[in-house]
Backbone as CSV, one residue per row, in Angstrom:
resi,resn,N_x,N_y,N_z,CA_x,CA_y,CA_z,C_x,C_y,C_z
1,UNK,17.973,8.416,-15.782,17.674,7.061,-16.175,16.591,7.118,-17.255
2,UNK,16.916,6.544,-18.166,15.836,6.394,-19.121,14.630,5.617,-19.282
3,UNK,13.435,5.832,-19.830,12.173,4.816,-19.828,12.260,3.333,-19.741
4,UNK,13.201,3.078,-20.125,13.634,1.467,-20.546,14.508,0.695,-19.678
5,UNK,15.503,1.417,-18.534,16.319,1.364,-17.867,15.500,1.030,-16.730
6,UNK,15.414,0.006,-15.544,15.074,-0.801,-14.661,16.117,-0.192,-13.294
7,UNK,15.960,0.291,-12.233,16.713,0.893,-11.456,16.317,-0.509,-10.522
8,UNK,17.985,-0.575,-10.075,18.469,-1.966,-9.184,17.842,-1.872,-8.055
9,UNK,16.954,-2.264,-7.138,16.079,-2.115,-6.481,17.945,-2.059,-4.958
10,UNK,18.872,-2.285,-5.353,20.071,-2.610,-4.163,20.185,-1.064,-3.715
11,UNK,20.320,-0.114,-5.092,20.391,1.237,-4.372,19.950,1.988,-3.684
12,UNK,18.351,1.893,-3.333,17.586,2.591,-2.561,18.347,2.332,-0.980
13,UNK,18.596,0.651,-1.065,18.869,0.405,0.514,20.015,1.013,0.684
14,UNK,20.920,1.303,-0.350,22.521,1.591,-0.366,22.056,3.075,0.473
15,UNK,21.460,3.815,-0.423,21.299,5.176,0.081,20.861,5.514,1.691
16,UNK,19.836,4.227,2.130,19.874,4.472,3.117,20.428,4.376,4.038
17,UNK,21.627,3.644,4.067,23.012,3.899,4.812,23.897,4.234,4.935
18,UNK,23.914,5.400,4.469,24.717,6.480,3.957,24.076,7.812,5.034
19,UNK,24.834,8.284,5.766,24.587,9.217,6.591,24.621,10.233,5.982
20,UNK,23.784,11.586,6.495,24.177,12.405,5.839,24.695,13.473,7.342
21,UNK,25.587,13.879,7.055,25.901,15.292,8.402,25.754,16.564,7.827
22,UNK,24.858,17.442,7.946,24.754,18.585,7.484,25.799,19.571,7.965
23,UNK,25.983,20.217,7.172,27.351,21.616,7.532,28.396,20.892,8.083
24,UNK,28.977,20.048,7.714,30.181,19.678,8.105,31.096,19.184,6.688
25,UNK,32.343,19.787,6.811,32.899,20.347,7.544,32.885,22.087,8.117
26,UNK,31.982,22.175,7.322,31.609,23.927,7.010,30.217,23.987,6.929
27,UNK,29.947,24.782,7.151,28.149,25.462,6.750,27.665,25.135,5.245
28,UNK,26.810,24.567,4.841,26.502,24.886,3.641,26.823,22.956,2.750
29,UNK,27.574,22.213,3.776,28.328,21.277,2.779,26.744,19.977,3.464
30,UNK,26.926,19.152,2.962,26.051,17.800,3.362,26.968,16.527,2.855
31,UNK,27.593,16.477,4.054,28.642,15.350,3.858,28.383,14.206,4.017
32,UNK,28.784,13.045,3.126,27.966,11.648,2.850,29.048,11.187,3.516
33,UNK,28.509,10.311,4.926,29.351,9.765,5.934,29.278,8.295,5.434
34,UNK,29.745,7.631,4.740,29.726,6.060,4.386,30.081,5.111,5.744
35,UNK,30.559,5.875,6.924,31.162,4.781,7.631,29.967,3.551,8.039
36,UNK,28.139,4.379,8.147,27.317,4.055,8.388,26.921,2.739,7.837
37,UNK,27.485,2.981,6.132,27.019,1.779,5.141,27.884,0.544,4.974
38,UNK,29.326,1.025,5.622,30.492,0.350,5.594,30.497,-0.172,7.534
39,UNK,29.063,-0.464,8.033,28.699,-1.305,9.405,27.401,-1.901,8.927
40,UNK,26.946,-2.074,7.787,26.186,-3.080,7.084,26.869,-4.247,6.044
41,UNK,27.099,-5.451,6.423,27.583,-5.745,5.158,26.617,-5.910,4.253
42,UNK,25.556,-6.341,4.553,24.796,-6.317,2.923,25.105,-5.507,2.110
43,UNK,24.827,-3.911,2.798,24.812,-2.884,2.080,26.307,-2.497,1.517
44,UNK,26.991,-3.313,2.229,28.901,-2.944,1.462,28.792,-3.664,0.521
45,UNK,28.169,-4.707,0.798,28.206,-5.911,-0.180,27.505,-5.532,-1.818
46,UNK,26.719,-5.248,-1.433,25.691,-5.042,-2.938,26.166,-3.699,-2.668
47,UNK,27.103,-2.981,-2.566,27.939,-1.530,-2.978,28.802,-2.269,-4.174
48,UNK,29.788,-2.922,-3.595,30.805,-3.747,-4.240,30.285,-4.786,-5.327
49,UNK,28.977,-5.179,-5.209,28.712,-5.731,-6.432,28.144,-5.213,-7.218
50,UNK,27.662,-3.802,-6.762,27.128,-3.012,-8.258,28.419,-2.574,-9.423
51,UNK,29.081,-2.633,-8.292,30.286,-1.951,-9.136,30.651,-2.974,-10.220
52,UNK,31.136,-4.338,-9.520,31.786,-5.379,-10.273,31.506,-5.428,-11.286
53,UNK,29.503,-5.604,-10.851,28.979,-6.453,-12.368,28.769,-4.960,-12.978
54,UNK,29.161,-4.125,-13.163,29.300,-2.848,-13.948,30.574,-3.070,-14.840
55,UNK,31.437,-3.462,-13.967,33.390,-3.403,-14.805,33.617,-4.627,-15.005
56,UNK,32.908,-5.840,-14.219,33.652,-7.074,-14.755,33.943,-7.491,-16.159
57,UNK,33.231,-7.284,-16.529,33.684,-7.775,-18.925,34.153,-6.624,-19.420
58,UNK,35.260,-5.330,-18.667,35.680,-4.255,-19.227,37.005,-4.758,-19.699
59,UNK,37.515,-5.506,-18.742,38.916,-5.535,-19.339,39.905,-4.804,-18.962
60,UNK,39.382,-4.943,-17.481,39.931,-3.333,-16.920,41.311,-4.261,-15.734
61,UNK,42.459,-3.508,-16.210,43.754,-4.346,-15.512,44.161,-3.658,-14.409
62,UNK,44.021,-2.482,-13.920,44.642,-1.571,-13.148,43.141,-0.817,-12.494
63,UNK,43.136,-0.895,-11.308,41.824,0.189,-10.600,42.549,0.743,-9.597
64,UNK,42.883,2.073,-9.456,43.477,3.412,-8.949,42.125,3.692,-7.582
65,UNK,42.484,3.747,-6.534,41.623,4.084,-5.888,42.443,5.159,-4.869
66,UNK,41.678,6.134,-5.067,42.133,7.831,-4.453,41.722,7.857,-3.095
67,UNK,42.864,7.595,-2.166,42.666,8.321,-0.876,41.751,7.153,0.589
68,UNK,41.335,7.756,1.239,40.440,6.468,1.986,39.286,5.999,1.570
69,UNK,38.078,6.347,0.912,37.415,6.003,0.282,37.618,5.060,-1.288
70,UNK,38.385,5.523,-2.071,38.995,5.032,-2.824,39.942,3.658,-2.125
71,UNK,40.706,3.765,-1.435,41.260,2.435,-0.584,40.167,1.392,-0.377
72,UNK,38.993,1.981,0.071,37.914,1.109,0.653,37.459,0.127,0.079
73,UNK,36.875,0.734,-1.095,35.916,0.342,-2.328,36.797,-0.179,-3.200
74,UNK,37.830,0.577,-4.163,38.590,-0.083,-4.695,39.439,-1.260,-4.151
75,UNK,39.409,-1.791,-3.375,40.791,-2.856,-3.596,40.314,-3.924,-3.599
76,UNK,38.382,-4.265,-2.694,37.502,-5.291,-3.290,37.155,-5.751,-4.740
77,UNK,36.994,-4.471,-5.073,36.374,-4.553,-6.404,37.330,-4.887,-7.304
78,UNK,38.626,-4.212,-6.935,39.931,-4.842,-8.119,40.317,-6.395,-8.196
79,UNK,39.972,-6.858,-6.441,39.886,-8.501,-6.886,38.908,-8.727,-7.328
80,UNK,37.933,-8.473,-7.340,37.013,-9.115,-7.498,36.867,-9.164,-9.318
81,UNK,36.894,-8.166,-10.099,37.375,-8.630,-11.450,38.521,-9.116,-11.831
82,UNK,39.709,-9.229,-11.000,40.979,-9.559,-11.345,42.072,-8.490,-11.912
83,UNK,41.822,-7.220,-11.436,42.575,-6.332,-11.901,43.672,-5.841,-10.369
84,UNK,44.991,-5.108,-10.678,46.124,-4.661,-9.754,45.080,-3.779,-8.833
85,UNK,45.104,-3.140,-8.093,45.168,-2.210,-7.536,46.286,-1.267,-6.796
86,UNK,46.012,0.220,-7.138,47.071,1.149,-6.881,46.692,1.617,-5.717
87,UNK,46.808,2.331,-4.703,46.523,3.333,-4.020,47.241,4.448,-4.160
88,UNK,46.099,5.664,-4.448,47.086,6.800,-4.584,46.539,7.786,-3.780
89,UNK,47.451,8.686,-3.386,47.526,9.487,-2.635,48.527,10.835,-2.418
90,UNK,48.062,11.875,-1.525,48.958,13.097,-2.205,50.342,12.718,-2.616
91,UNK,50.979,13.118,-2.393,52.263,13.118,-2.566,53.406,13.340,-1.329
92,UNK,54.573,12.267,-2.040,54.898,12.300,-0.028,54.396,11.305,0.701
93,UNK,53.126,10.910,0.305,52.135,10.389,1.516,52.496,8.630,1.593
94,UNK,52.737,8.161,0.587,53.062,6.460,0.344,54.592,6.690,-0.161
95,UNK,55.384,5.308,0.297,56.515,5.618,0.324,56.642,4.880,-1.209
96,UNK,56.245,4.496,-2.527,56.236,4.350,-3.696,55.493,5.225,-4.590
């Protein structure tokens, strides 16, 4: 972040509901458990609106969201500027 750049006072709280599980699934990993932040709505809430007011005046028609996390986050946020949403996933996995 640069000198001039004002950090959203929403993320600190975001972060703090965000679990962390050490070594899982393996030794060595620090896996960011969101389910924690996704049993706050504030904190889902001002998740989903950092995003918006980030993409809303992009012009953005299509938001692709990968997998369950991607499902989560994306399909708010695609209404919420007015864009489709896709879900994608391996292959095989959705019957389109």
């Amino acid at each position: 972040m640069s000198e001039n750049e004002v950090k959203d006072p929403r993320i600190d709280g975001i972060k703090t509901k965000i679990r962390v599980v050490p070594d899982f699934p393996k030794k060595g990993i620090m896996f960011q458990d969101i389910t924690t932040l996704l049993l706050d709505p504030k904190a889902f809430k001002d998740t989903i609106d950092l995003f918006v007011e980030r993409y809303r005046d992009m012009n953005i028609s299509v938001v692709a969201g990968i997998e369950a996390r991607g499902f989560i986050f994306g399909s708010p946020i695609a209404l919420a500027i007015g864009a489709k949403f896709v879900p994608l996933r391996k292959p095989k996995k959705l019957p389109g």
